[in-house]
N, C-alpha and C positions, 0 to 999 in steps of 0.2 A: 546457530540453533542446536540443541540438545534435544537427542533421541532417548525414548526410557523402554529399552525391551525388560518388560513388564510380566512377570508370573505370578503367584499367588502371594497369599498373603498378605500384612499390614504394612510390608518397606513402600511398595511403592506409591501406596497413597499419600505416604508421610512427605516421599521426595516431591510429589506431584506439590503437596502442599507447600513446601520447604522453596519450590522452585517459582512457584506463584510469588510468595512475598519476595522473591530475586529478582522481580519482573520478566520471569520468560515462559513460555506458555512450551511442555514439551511435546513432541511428539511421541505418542502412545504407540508400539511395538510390537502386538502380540504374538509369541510363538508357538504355531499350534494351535492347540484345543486349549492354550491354557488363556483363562477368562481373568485377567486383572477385576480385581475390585479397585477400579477408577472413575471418575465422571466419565458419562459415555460425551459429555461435550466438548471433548478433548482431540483434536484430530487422529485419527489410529490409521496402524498400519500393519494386517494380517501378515505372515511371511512364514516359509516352513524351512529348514536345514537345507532340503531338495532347491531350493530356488536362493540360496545364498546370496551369491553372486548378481544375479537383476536385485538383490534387494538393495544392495552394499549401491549398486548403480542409480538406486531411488531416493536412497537417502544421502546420495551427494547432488542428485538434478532436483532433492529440493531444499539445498545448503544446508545440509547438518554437517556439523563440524566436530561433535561432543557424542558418546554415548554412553549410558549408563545399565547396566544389567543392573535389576533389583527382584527378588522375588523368586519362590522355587515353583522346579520345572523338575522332570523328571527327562531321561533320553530315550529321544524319540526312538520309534522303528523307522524305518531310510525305506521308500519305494522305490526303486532305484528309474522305473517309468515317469516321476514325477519329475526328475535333475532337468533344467534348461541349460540351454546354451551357455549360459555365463558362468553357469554351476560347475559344469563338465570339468574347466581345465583345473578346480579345485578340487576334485571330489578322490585324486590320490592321499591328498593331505588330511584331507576329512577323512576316509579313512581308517591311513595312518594313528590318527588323533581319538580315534574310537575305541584302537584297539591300546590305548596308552591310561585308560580310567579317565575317571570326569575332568580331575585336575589336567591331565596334558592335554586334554581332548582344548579344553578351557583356553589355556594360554595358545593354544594354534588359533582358534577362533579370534580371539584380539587380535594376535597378529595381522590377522587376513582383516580388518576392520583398520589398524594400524597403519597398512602397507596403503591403503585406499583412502589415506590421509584424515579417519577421521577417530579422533583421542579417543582414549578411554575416560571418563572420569568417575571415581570409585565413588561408593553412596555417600559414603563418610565424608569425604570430601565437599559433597553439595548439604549433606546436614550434618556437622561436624559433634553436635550434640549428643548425636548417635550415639558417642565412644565416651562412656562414661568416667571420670575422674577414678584414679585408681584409688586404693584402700578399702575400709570396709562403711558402706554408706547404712547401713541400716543398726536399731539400737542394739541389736545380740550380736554378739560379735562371736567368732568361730571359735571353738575347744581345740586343747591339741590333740585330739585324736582328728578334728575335722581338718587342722592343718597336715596332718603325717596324710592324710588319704586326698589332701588336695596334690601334694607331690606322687600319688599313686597314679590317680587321676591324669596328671598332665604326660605321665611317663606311656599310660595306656594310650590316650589321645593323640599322641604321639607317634606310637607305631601305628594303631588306626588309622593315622595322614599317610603313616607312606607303605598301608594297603589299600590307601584310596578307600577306606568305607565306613567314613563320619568323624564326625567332631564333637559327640560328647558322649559321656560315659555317666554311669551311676555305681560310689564306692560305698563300701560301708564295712567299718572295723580293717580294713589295709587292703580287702578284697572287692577285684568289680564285679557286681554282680550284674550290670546291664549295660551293654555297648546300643548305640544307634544303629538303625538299619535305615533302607532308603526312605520310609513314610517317616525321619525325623524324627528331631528329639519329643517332642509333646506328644506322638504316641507311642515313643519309651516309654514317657513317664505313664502314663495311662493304662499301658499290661503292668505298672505295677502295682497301681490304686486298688482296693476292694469295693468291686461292683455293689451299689446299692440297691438296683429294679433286678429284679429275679431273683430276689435272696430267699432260700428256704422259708417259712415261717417259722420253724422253731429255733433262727438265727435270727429275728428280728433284733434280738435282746443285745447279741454283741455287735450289728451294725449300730443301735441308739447308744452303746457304749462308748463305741470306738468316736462318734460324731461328737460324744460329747466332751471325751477326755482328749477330743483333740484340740476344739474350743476353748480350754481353759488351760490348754498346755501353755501356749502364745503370753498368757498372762501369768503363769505361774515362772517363767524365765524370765520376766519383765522385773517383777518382783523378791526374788530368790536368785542367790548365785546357786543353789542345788539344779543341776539338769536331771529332770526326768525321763525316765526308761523309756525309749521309745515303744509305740506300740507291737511291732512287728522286729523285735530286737532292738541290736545296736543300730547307734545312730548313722544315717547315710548324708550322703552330698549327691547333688549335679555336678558333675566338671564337664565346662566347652570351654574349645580353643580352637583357636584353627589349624590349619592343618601345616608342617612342616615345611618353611618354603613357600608355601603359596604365594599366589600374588593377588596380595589384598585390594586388588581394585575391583574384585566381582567375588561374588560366593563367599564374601565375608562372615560369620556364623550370627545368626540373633537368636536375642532371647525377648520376651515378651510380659505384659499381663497373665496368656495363658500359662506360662510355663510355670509362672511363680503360683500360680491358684493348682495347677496340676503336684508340683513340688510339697505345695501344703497338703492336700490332699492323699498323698503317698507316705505322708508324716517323714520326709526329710527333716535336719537339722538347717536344710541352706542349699546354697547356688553358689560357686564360684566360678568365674569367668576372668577371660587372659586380660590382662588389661593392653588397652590399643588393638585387639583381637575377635571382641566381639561386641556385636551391636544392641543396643535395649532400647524396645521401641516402649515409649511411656516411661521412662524410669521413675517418673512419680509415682505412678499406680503402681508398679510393679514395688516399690520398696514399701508402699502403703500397707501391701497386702503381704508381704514376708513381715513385716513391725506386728501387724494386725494379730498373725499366726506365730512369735516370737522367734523367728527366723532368720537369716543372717543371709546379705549379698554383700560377696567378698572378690572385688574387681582386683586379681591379684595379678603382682608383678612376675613373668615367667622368672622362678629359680634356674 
């Protein structure tokens, strides 16, 4: 039996679904306050950090053998009145693991799930589709200025892994000018869109501009090898990857439909993504809507 501790977002519905047509019905995980968007007809299983250990004890008295992390969660605060018995003879390690960032805190927790005989098995793994073919899948394909700032990109992303604080970046002309912070990449992109509702009235004029010549941008790349001037200067990119090292059986990086609508939105040129490194839930919507907006997703091979 396969456990799914389950946080936000659209991975875990995908696995839920993915694990259906496998024939196995999983157990739902919740940690926390954090509410999966999943069938509530799914058996679940509330649990906090504080009670660890009776958890690890419940999901082996009710044969789980497999689990699977999918979904973001933020770190908890620790009550330390809450720890049980089972918890206690853990809770130096936990700790330990707390004071190491997300990433080591991570790999301690397998372990302790590991040592208690029961697997890890990574998202990708249960839907392999997840990891998209590498190359470039959509009709625009990337300029070389978008290639010189996809190796900026991966070199920023890079130290960002090993200060522990995210896995994507936004470049433009060789320079980054937005890294992730904990509420994620989609509300990066989002402080960098230009708000619609609250606009002066005597800016109506350049918001129905900007909407418009960004509609017809899509199609004017379509048509013409000439790229046009971004609206807010040179052109930008997304760059995710994961993080240095990692151990890609949890906290894998995704990308979504939302991202590529917020990306257009922001008047990027595109999305690149590590190939074998990160996940695209939908990848048909999501290239529909980069093709739609003349955009390019470029599942590149780490240089």
């Amino acid at each position: 039996m396969i456990a799914l501790i389950a946080g936000t977002g659209a991975l875990p519905a995908a696995l839920v679904t993915e694990l259906q047509v496998q024939g196995e019905t999983p157990l739902i995980c919740i940690f926390g306050d954090f509410e999966p968007d999943v069938s509530t007809d799914l058996p679940r299983l509330r649990f906090r950090l504080e009670t660890l250990g009776s958890f690890i004890s419940e999901l082996q008295r009710r044969g789980v053998t497999e689990v699977c992390l999918a979904g973001a969660v933020r770190r908890p605060d620790v009550d330390p009145s809450l720890i049980d018995a089972e918890t206690a003879p853990l809770v130096p390690r936990l700790m330990a693991a707390l004071g190491q960032g997300d990433d080591g805190a991570l790999r301690v927790i397998l372990s302790i799930f590991e040592e208690a005989g029961i697997a890890i098995r990574a998202a990708h793994e249960i839907a392999p589709t997840l990891l998209p073919p590498s190359g470039v899948l959509t009709v625009v394909r990337p300029s070389d200025q978008n290639s010189t700032d996809a190796a900026v990109g991966q070199a920023f992303v890079a130290d960002m892994g090993r200060r522990d604080s995210g896995q994507a970046c936004v470049v433009r002309a060789g320079e980054v000018i937005s890294e992730e912070g904990p509420d994620g990449t989609d509300a990066m992109i989002g402080r960098l869109c230009l708000p619609i509702e609250n606009t002066d009235p005597m800016d109506l004029g350049i918001g129905f501009i900007d909407v418009a010549v960004r509609a017809f941008r899509g199609v004017q790349r379509l048509l013409t090898d000439d790229v046009p001037t971004p609206l807010l200067g040179e052109s930008a990119i997304l760059f995710k990857a994961p993080k240095p090292n990692q151990d890609r059986r949890a906290d894998l990086p995704v990308i979504g439909p939302k991202t590529a609508l917020g990306v257009a939105e922001a008047g990027m040129d595109g999305i690149v993504i590590e190939a074998g490194g990160v996940m695209v839930m939908d990848l048909p919507q999501v290239i529909a809507t980069l093709d739609a907006h003349g955009m390019f997703l470029w599942v590149r091979v780490r240089g």
